[in-house]
PAPATI-140681 format. One record per atom (N, C-alpha, C): residue in one letter; atom name; x, y, z negated. Coordinates in nm, 4 decimals. Layout:
N
{pt 'a' 'CA' {X Y Z}}
...
REM end
This chain:
156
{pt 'x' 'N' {4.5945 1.1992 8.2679}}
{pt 'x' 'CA' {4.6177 1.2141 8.1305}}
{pt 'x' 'C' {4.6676 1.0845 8.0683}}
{pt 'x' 'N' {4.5816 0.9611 8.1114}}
{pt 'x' 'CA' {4.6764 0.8707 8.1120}}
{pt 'x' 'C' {4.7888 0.8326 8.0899}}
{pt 'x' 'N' {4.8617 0.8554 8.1940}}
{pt 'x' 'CA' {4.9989 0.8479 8.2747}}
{pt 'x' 'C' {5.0462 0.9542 8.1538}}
{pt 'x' 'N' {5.0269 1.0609 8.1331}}
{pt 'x' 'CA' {5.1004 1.1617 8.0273}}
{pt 'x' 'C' {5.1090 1.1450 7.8866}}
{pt 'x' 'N' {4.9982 1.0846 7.8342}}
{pt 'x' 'CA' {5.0151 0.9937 7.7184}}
{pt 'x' 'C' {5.0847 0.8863 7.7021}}
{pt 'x' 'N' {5.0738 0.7822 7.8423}}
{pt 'x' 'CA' {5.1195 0.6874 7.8096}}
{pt 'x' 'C' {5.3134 0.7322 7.8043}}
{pt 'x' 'N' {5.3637 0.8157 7.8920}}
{pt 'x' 'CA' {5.4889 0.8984 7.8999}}
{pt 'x' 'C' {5.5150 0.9347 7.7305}}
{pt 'x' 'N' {5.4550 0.9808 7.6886}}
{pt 'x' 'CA' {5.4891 1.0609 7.5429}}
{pt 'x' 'C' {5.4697 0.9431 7.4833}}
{pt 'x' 'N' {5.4096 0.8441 7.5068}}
{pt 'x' 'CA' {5.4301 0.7225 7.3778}}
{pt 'x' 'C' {5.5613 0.6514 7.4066}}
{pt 'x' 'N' {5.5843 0.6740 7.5756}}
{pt 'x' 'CA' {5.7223 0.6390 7.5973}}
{pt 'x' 'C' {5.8125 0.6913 7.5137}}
{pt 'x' 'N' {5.7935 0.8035 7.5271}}
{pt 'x' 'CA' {5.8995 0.8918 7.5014}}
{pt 'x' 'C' {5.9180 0.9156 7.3441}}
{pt 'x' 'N' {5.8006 0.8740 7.2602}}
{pt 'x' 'CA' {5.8010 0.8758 7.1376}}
{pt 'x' 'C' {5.8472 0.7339 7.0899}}
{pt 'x' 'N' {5.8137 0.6518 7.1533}}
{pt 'x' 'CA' {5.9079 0.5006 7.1380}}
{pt 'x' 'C' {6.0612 0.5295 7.1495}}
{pt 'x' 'N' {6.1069 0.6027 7.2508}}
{pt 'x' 'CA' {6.2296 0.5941 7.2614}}
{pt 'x' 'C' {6.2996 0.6599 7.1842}}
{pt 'x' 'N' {6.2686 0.7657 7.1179}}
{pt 'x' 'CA' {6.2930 0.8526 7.0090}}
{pt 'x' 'C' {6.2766 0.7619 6.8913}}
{pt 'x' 'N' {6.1838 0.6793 6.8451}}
{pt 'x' 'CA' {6.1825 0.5911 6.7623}}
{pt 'x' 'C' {6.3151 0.5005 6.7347}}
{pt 'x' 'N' {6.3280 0.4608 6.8860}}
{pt 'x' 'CA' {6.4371 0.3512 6.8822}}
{pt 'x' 'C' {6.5365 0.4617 6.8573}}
{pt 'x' 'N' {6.6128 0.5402 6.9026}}
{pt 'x' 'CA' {6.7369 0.6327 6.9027}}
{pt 'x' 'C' {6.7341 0.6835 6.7637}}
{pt 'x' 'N' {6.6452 0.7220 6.6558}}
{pt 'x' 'CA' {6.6385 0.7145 6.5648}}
{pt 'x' 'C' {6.7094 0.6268 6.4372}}
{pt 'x' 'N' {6.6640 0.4648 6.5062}}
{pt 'x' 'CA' {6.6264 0.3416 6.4015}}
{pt 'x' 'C' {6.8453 0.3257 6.4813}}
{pt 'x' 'N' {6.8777 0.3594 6.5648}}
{pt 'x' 'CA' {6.9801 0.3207 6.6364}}
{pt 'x' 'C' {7.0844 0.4212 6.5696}}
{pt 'x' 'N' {7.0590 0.5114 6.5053}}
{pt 'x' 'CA' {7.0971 0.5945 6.4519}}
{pt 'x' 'C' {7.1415 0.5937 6.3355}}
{pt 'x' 'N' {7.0074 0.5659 6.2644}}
{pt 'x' 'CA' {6.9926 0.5360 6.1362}}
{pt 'x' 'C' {7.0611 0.3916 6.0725}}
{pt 'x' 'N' {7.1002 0.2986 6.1901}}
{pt 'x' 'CA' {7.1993 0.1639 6.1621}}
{pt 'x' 'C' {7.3393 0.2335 6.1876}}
{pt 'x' 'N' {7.3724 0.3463 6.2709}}
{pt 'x' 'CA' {7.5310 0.3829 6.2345}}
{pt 'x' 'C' {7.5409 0.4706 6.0945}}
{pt 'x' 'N' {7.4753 0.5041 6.0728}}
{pt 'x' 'CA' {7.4498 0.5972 5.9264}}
{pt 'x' 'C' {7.4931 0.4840 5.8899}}
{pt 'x' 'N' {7.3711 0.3618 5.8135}}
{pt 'x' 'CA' {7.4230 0.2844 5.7364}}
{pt 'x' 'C' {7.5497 0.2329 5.7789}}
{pt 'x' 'N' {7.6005 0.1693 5.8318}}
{pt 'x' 'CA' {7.6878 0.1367 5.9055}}
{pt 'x' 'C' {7.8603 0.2668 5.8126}}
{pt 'x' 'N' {7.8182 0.3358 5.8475}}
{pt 'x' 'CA' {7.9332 0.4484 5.8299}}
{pt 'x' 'C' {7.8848 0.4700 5.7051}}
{pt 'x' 'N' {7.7925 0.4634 5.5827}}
{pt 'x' 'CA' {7.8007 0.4957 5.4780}}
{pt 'x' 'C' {7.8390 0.3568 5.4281}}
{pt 'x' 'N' {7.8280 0.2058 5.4416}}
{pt 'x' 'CA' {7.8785 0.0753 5.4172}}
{pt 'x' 'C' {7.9904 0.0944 5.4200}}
{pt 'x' 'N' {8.0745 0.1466 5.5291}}
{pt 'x' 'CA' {8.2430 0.1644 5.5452}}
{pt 'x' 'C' {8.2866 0.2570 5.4616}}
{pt 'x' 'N' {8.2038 0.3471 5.4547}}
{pt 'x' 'CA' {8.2606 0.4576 5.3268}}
{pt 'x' 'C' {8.2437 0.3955 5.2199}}
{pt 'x' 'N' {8.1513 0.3407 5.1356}}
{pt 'x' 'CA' {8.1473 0.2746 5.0375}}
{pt 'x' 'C' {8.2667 0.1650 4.9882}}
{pt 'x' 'N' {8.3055 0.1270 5.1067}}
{pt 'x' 'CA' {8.4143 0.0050 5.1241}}
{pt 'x' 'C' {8.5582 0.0786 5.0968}}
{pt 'x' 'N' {8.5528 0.2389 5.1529}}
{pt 'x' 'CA' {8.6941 0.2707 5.1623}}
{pt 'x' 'C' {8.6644 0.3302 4.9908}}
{pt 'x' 'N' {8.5660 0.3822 4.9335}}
{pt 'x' 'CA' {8.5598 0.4245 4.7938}}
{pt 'x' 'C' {8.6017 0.3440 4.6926}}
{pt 'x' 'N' {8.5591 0.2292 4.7192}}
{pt 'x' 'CA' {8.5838 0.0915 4.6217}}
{pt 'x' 'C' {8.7205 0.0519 4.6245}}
{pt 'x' 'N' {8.7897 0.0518 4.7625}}
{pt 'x' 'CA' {8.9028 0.0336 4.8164}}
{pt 'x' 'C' {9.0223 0.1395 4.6987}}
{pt 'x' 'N' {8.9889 0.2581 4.7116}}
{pt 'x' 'CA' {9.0743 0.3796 4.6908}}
{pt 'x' 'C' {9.0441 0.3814 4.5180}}
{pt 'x' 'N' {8.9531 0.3812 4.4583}}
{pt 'x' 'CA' {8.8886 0.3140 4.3391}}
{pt 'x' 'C' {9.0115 0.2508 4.2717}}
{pt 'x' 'N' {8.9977 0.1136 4.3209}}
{pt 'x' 'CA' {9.0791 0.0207 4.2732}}
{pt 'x' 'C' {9.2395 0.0775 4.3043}}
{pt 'x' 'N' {9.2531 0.1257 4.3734}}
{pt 'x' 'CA' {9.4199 0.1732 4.4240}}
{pt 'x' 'C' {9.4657 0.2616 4.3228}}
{pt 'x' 'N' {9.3651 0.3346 4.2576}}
{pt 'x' 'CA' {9.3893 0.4552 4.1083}}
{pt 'x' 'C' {9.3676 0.3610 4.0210}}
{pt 'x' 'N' {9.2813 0.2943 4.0293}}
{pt 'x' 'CA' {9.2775 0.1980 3.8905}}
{pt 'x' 'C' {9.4568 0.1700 3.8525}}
{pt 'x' 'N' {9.5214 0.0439 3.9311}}
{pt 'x' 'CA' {9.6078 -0.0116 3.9592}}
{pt 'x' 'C' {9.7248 0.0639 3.9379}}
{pt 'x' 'N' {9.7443 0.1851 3.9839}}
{pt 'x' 'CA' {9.8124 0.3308 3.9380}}
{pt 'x' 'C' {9.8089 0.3668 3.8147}}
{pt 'x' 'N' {9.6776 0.3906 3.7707}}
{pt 'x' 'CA' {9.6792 0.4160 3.6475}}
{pt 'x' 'C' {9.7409 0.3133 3.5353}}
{pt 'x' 'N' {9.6977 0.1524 3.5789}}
{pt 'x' 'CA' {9.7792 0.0733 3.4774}}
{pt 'x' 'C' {9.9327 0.0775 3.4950}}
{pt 'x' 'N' {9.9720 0.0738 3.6307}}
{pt 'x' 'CA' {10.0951 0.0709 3.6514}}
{pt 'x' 'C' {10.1991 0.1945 3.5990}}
{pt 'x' 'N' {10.1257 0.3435 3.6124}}
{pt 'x' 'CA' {10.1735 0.4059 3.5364}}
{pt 'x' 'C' {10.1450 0.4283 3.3534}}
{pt 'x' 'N' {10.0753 0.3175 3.3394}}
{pt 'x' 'CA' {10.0904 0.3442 3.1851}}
{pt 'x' 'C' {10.1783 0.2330 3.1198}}
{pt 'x' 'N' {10.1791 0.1410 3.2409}}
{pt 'x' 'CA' {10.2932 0.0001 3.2040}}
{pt 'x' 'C' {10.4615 0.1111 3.1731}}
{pt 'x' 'N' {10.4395 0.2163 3.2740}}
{pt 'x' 'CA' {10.5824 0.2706 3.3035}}
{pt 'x' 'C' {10.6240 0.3526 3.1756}}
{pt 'x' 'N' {10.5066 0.4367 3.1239}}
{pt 'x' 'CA' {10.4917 0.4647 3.0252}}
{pt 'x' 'C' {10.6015 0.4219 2.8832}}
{pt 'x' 'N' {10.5148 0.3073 2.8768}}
{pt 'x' 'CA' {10.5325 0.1832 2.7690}}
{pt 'x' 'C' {10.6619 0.1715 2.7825}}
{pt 'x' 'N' {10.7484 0.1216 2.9148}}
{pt 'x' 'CA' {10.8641 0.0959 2.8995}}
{pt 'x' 'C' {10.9890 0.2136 2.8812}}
{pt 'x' 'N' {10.9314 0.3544 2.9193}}
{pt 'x' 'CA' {10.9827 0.4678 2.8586}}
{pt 'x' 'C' {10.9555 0.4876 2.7289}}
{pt 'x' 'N' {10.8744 0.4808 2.6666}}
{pt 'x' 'CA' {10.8767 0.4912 2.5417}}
{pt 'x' 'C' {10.9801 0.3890 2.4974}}
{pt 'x' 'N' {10.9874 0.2531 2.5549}}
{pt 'x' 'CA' {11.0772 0.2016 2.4459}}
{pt 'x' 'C' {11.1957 0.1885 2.5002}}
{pt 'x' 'N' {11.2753 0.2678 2.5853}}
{pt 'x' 'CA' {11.3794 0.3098 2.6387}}
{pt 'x' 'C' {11.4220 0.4226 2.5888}}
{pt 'x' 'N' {11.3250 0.5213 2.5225}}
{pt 'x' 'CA' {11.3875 0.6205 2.4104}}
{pt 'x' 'C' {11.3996 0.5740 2.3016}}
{pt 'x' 'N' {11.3109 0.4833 2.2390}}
{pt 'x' 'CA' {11.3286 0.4264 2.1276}}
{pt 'x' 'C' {11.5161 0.3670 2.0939}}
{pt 'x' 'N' {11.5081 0.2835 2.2352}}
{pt 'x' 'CA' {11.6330 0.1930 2.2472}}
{pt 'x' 'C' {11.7307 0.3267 2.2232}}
{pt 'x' 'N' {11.7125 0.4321 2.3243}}
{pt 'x' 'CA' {11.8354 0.5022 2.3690}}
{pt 'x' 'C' {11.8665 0.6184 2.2043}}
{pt 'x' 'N' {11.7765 0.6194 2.1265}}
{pt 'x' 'CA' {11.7729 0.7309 1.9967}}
{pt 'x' 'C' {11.8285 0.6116 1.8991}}
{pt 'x' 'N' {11.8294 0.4560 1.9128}}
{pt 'x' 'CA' {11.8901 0.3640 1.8352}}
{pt 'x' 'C' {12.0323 0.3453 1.8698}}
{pt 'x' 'N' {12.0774 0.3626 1.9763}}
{pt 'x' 'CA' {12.2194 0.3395 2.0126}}
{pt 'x' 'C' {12.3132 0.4573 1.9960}}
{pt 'x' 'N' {12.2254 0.6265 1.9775}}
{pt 'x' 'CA' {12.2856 0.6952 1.9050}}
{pt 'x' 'C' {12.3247 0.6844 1.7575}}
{pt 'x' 'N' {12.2211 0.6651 1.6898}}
{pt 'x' 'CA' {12.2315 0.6310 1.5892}}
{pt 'x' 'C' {12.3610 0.5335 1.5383}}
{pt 'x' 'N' {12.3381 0.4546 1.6137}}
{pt 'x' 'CA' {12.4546 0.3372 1.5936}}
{pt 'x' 'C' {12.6160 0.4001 1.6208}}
{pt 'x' 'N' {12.5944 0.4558 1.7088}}
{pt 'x' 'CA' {12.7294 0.5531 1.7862}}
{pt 'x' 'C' {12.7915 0.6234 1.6402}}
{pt 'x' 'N' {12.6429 0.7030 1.6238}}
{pt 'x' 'CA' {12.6840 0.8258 1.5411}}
{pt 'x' 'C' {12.7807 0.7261 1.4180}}
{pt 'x' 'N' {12.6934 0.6338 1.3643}}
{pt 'x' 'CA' {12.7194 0.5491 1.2521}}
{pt 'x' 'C' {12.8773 0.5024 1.2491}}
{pt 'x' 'N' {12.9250 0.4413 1.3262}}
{pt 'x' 'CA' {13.0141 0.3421 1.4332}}
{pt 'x' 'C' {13.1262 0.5384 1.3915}}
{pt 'x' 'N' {13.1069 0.6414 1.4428}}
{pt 'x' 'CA' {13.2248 0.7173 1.4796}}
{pt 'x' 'C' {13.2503 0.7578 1.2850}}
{pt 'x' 'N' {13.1286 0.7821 1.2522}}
{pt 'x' 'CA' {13.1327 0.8424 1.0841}}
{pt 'x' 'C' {13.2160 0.7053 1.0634}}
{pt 'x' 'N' {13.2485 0.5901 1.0319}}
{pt 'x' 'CA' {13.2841 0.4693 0.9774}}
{pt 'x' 'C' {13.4466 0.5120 1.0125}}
{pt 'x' 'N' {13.4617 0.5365 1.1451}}
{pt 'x' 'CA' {13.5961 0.5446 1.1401}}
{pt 'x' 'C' {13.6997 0.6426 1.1230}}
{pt 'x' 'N' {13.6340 0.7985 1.1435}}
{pt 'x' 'CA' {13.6573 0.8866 1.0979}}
{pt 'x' 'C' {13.6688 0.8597 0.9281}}
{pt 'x' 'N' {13.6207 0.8061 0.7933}}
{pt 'x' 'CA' {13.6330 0.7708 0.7081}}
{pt 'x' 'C' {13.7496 0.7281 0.6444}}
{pt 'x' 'N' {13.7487 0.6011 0.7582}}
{pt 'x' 'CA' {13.8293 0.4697 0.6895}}
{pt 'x' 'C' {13.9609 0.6103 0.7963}}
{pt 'x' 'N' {13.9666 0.6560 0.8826}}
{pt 'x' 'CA' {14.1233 0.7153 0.9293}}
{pt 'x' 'C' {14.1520 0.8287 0.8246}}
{pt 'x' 'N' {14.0454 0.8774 0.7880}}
{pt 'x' 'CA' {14.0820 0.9725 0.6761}}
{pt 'x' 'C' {14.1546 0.9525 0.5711}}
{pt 'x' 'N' {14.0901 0.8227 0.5488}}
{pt 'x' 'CA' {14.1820 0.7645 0.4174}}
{pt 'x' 'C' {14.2942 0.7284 0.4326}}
{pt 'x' 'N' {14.3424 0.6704 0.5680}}
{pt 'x' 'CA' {14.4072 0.6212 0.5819}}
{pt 'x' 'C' {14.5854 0.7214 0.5798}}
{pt 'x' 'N' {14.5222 0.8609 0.6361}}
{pt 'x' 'CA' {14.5580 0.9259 0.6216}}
{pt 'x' 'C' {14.5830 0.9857 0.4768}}
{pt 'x' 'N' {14.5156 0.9409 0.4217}}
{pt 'x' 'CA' {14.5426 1.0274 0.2656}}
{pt 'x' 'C' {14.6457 0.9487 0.1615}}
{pt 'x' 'N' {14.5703 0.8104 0.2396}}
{pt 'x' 'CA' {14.6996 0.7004 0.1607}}
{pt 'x' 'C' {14.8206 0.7837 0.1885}}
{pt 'x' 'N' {14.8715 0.7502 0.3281}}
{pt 'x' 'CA' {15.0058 0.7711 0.3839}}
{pt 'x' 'C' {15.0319 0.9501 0.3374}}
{pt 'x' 'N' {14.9676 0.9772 0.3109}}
{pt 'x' 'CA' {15.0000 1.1928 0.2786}}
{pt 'x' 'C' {15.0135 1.1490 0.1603}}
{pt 'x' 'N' {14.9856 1.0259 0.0586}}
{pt 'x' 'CA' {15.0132 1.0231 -0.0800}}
{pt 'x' 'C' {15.1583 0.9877 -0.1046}}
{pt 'x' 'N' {15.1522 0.8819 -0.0202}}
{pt 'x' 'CA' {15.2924 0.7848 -0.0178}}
{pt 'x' 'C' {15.3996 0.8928 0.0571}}
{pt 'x' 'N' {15.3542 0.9734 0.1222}}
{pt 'x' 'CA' {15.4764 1.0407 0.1896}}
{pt 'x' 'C' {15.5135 1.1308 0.0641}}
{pt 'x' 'N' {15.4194 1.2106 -0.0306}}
{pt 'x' 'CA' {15.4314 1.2683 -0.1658}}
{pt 'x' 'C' {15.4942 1.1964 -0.2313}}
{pt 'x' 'N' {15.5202 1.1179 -0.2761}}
{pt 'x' 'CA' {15.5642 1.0176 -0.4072}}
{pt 'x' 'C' {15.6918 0.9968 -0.3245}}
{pt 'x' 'N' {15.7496 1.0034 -0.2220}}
{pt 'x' 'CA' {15.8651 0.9629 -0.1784}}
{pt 'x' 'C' {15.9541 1.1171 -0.1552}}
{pt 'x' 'N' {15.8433 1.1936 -0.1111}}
{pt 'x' 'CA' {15.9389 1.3171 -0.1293}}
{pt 'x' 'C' {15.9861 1.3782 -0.2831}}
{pt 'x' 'N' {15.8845 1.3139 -0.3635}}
{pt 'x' 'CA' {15.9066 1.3899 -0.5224}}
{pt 'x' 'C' {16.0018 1.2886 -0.5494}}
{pt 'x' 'N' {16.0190 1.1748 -0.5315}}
{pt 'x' 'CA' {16.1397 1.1020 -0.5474}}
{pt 'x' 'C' {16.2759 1.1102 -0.5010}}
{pt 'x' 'N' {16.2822 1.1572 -0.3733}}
{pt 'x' 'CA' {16.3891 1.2414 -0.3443}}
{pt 'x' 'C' {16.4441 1.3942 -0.4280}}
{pt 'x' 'N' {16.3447 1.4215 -0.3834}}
{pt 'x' 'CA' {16.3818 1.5594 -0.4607}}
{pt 'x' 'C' {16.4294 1.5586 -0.5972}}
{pt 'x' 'N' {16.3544 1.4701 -0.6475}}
{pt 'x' 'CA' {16.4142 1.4281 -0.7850}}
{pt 'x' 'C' {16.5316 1.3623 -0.8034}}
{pt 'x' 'N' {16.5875 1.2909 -0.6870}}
{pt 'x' 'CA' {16.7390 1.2233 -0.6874}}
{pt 'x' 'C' {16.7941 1.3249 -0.6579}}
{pt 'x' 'N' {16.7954 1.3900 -0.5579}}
{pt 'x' 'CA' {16.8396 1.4971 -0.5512}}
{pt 'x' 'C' {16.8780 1.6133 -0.7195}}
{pt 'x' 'N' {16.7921 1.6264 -0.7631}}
{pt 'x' 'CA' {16.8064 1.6859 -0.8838}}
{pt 'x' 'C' {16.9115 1.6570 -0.9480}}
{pt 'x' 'N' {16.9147 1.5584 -0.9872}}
{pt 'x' 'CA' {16.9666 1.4400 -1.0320}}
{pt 'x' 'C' {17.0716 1.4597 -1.0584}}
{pt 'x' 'N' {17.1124 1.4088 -0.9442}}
{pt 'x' 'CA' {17.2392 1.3875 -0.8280}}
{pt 'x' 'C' {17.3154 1.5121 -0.8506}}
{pt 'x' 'N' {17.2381 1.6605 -0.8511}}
{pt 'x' 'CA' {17.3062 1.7622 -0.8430}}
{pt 'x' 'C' {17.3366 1.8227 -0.9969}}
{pt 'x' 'N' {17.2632 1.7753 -1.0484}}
{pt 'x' 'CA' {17.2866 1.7524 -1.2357}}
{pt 'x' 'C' {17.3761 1.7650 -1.2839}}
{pt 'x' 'N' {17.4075 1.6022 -1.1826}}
{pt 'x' 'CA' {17.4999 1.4908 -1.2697}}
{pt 'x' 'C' {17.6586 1.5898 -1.2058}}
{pt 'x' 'N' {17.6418 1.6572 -1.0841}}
{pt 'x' 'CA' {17.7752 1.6745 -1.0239}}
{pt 'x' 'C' {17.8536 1.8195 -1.1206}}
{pt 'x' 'N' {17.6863 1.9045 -1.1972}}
{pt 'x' 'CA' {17.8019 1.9969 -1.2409}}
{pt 'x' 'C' {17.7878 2.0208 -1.3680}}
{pt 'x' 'N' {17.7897 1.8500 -1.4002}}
{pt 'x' 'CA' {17.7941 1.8496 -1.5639}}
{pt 'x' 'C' {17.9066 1.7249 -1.5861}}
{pt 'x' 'N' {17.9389 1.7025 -1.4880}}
{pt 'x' 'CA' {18.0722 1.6463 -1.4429}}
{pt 'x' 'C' {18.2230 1.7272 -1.5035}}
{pt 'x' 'N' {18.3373 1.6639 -1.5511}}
{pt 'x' 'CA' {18.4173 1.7882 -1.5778}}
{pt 'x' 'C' {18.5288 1.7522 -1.4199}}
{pt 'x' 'N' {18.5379 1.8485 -1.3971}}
{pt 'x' 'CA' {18.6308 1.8871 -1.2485}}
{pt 'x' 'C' {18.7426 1.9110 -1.2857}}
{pt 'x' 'N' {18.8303 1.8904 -1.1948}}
{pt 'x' 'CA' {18.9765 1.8925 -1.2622}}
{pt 'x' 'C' {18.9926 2.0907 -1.2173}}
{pt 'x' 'N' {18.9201 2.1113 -1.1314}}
{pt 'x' 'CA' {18.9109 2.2322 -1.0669}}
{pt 'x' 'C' {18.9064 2.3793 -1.1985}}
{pt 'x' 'N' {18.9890 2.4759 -1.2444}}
{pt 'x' 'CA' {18.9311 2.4810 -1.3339}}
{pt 'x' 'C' {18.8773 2.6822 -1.2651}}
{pt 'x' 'N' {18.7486 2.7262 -1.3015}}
{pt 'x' 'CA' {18.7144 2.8043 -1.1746}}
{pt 'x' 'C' {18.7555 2.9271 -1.2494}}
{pt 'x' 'N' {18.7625 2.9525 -1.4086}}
{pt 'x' 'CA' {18.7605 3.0548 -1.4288}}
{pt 'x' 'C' {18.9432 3.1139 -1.3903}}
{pt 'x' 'N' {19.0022 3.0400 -1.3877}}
{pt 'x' 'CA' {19.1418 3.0987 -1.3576}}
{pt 'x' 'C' {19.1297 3.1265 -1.2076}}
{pt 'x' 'N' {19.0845 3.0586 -1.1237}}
{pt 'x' 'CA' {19.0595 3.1281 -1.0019}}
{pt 'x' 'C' {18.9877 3.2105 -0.9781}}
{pt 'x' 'N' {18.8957 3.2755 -1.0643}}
{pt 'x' 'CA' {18.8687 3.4203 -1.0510}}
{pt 'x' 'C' {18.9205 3.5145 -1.0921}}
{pt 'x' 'N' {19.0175 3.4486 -1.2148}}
{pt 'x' 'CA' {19.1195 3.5490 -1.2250}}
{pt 'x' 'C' {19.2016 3.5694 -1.1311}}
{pt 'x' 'N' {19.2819 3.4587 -1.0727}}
{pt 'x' 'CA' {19.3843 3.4765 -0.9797}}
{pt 'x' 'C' {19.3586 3.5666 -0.8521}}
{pt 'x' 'N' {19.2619 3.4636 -0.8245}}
{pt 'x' 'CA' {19.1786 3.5177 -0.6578}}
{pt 'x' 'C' {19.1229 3.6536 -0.6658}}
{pt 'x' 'N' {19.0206 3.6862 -0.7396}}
{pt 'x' 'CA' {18.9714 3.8081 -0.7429}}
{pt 'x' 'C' {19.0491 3.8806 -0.8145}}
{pt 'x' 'N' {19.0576 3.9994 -0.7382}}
{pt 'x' 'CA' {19.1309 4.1749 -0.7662}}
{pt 'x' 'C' {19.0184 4.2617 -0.8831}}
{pt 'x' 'N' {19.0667 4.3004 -0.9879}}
{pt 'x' 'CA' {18.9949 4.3318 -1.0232}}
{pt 'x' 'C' {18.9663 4.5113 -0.9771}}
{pt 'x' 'N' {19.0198 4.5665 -0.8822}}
{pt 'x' 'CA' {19.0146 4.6867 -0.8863}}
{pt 'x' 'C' {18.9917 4.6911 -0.7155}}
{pt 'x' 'N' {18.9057 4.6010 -0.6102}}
{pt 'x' 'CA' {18.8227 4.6049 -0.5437}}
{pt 'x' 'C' {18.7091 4.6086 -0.5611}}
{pt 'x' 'N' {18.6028 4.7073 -0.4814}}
{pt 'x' 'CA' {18.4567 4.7283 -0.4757}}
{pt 'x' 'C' {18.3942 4.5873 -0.4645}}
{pt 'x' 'N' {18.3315 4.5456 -0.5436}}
{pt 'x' 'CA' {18.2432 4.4645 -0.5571}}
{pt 'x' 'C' {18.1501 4.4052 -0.4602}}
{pt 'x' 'N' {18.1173 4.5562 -0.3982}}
{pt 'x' 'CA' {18.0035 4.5131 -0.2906}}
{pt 'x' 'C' {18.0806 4.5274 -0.1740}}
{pt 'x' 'N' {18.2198 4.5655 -0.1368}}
{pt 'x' 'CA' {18.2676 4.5069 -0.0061}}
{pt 'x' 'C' {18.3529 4.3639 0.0008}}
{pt 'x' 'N' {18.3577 4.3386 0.0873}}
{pt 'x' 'CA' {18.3935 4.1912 0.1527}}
{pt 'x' 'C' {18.5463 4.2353 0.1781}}
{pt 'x' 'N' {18.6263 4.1727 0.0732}}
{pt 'x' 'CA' {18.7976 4.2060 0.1151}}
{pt 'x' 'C' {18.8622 4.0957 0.2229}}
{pt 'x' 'N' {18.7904 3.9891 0.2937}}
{pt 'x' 'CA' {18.7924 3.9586 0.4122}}
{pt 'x' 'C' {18.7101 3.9801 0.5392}}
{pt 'x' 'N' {18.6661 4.1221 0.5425}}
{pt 'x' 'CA' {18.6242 4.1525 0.6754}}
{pt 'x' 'C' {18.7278 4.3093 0.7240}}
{pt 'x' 'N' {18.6823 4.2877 0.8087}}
{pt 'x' 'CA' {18.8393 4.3551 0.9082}}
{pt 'x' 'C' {18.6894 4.4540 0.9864}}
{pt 'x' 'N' {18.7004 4.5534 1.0139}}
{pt 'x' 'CA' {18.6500 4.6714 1.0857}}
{pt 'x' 'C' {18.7344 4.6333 1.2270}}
{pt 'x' 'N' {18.6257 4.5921 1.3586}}
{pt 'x' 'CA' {18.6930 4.6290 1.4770}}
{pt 'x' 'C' {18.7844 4.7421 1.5013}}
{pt 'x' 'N' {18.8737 4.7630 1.6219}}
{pt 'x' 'CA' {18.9753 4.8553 1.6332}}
{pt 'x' 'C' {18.8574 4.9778 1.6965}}
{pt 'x' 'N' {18.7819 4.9121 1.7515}}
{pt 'x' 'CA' {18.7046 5.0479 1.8475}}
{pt 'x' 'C' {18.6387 5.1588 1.7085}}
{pt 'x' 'N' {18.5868 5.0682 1.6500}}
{pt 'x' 'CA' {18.4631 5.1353 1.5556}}
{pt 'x' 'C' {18.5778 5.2406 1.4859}}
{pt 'x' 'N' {18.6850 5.1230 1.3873}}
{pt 'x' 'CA' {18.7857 5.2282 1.3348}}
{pt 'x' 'C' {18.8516 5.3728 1.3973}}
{pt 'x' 'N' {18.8659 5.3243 1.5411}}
{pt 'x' 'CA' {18.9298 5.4622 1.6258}}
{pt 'x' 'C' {18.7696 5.5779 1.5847}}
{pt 'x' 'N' {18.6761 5.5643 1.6046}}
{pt 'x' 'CA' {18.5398 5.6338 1.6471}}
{pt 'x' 'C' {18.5231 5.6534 1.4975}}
{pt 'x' 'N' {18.5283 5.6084 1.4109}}
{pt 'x' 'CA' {18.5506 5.6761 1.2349}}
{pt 'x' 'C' {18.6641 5.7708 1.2192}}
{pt 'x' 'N' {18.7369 5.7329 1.2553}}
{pt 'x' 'CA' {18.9019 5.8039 1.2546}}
{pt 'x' 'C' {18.8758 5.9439 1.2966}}
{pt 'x' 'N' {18.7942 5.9462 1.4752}}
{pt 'x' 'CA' {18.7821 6.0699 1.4966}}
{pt 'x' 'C' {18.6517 6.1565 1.4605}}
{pt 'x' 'N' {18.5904 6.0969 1.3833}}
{pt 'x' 'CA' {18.4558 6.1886 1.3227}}
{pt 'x' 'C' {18.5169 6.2163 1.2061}}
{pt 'x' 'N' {18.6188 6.1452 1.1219}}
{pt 'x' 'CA' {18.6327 6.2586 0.9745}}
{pt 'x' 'C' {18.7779 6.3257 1.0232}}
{pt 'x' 'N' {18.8027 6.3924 1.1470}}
{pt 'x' 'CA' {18.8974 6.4682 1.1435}}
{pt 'x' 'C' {18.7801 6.5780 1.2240}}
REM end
């Protein structure tokens, strides 16, 4: 009985130790886990600032980019303006030069038939014009020969 006790205290020692041998890789492997938590921890930390740094500089990259429209927009209205006018000048000045023509023109054509002409017209309508031709035909137009033949034979 001895010998069988003293066996089971063996054997309960050695179980002791395999235990305590055990219980140092536990710690052991919960120390390393702890290490990779802290590790991975800080790696989101670092993320998180880094993406809120990124943030920050998007925000003021829309800021920038909604200011350079602005400016654009500003910048195209300015010249659209000043070409408008520029245009309206020159559509004025082209007016004032055409009413000035037109008006020499007037003028000009005034002056020509208030002019006395040596021409004198009413005797040439006596002369020239017949008074016992139709009015509304043309005593210089001539009827082709074809058409005349093709009249000729419809009023017979």
């Amino acid at each position: 009985m001895k010998s069988t006790l003293h066996q089971l205290a063996e054997y309960g020692h050695r179980q002791q130790e395999e235990l305590l041998q055990k219980q140092q890789q536990l710690q052991q492997v919960h120390d390393h886990l702890m290490e990779n938590s802290k590790s991975i921890l800080a790696a989101q930390e670092s993320f998180e600032s880094k993406q809120a740094s990124m943030f920050i500089a998007l925000d003021k990259l829309f800021t920038l980019h909604n200011a350079m429209l602005l400016e654009s927009r500003l910048i195209k209205a300015f010249f659209i303006y000043f070409i408008s006018m520029d245009y309206e000048v020159l559509n004025n000045q082209l007016l004032h030069t055409l009413i000035e023509k037109v008006n020499g023109m007037q003028r000009y054509q005034k002056l020509s038939w208030e002019e006395d002409s040596e021409f004198n017209w009413s005797s040439w309508i006596d002369t020239n014009l017949q008074e016992d031709v139709d009015s509304s035909e043309d005593p210089d137009y001539l009827v082709p020969e074809e058409v005349g033949e093709i009249l000729s034979q419809l009023q017979l």
